[in-house]
N, C-alpha and C positions, 0 to 999 in steps of 0.2 A: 959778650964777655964770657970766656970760659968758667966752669966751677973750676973751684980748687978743692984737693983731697976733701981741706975740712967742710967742706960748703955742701957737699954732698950728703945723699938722705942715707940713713943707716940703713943695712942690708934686712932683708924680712925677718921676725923673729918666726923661729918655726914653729908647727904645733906640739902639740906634745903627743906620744904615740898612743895609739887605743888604749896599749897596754900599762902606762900610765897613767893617761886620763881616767881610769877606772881601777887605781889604787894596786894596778903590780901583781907583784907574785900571790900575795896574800889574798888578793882576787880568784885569781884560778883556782889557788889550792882549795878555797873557798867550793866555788864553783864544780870541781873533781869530789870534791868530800862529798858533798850531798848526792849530784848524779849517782856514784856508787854506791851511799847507803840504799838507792833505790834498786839499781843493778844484784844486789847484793839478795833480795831476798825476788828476783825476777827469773818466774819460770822457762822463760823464753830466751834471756840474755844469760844470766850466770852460767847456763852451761858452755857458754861461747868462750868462758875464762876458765884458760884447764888449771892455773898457779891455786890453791888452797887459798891464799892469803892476795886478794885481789890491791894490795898496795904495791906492789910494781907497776900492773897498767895503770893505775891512779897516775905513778907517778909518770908513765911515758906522756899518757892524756894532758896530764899538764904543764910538763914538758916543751908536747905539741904547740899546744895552745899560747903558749906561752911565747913560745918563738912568730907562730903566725902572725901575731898584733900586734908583735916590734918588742918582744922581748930577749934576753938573752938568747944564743944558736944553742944553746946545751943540746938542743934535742938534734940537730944535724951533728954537732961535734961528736955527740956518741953513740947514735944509732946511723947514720947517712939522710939519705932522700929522704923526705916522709913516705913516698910512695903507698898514699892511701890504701888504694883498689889492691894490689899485689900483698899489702900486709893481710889485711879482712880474705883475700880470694881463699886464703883452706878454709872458712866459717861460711856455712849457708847463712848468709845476710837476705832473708823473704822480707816481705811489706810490712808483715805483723810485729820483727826483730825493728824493722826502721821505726814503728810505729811506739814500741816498747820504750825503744833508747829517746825517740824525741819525747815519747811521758815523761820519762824521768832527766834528760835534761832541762825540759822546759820548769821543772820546781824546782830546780838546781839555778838556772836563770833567773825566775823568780826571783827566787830566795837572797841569790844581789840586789835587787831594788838600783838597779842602773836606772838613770836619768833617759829620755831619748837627748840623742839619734843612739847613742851607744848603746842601748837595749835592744832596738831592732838593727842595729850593725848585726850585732853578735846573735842574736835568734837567726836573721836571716841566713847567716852564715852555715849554723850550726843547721839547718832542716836542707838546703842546698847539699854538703857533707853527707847527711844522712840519708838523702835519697842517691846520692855518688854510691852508696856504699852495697844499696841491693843490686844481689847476682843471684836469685834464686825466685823462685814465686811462692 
């Protein structure tokens, strides 16, 4: 005997996206805040940021980031591609700058206190990213 419409099993409920699951924008911005108070007094990274006032990349960073995990496109709508490598290629990105930037976003991760898997999602993403990003020795 055939189902009928109503006989049938409801369609999957989806899951909810990283960037939900892990409380949204207030997340990120979270997460951009602290990375750059680290960036901020780093002899090796700040000079890589020629703006005085390092809250524009804050805000592209999470922006980015934001889009990546399934949050709004803000950051395609108004910058384009992310085109990692081609943004970073004028900055000598060597071992010790990769090495710098994953110190200080790994106490910026930290400092979320995410649950797993969602802790090591986002670590592993973030140290993968950071070794993309050396062009220099």
């Amino acid at each position: 005997m055939p189902l009928t419409p109503a006989a049938k099993e409801p369609p999957p409920v989806e899951e909810a996206s990283f960037f939900v699951a892990v409380g949204g924008e207030p997340t990120f911005r979270r997460l951009v805040d602290v990375f750059y108070e680290g960036v901020a007094g780093d002899p090796i990274l700040r000079p890589m940021y020629p703006e005085e006032d390092l809250g524009p990349a804050a805000d592209r960073l999470t922006l980015f980031l934001m889009q990546y995990w399934g949050g709004p496109n803000t950051y395609s709508a108004s910058r384009g591609h992310p085109r990692l490598r081609m943004r970073h290629a004028p900055f000598q990105v060597s071992p010790a700058a990769r090495d710098a930037w994953l110190k200080h976003m790994r106490t910026a991760v930290d400092s979320l206190g995410l649950p797993e898997p969602h802790y090591s999602a986002l670590w592993n993403y973030l140290e993968k990213a950071a070794q993309f990003m050396v062009n220099s020795d």
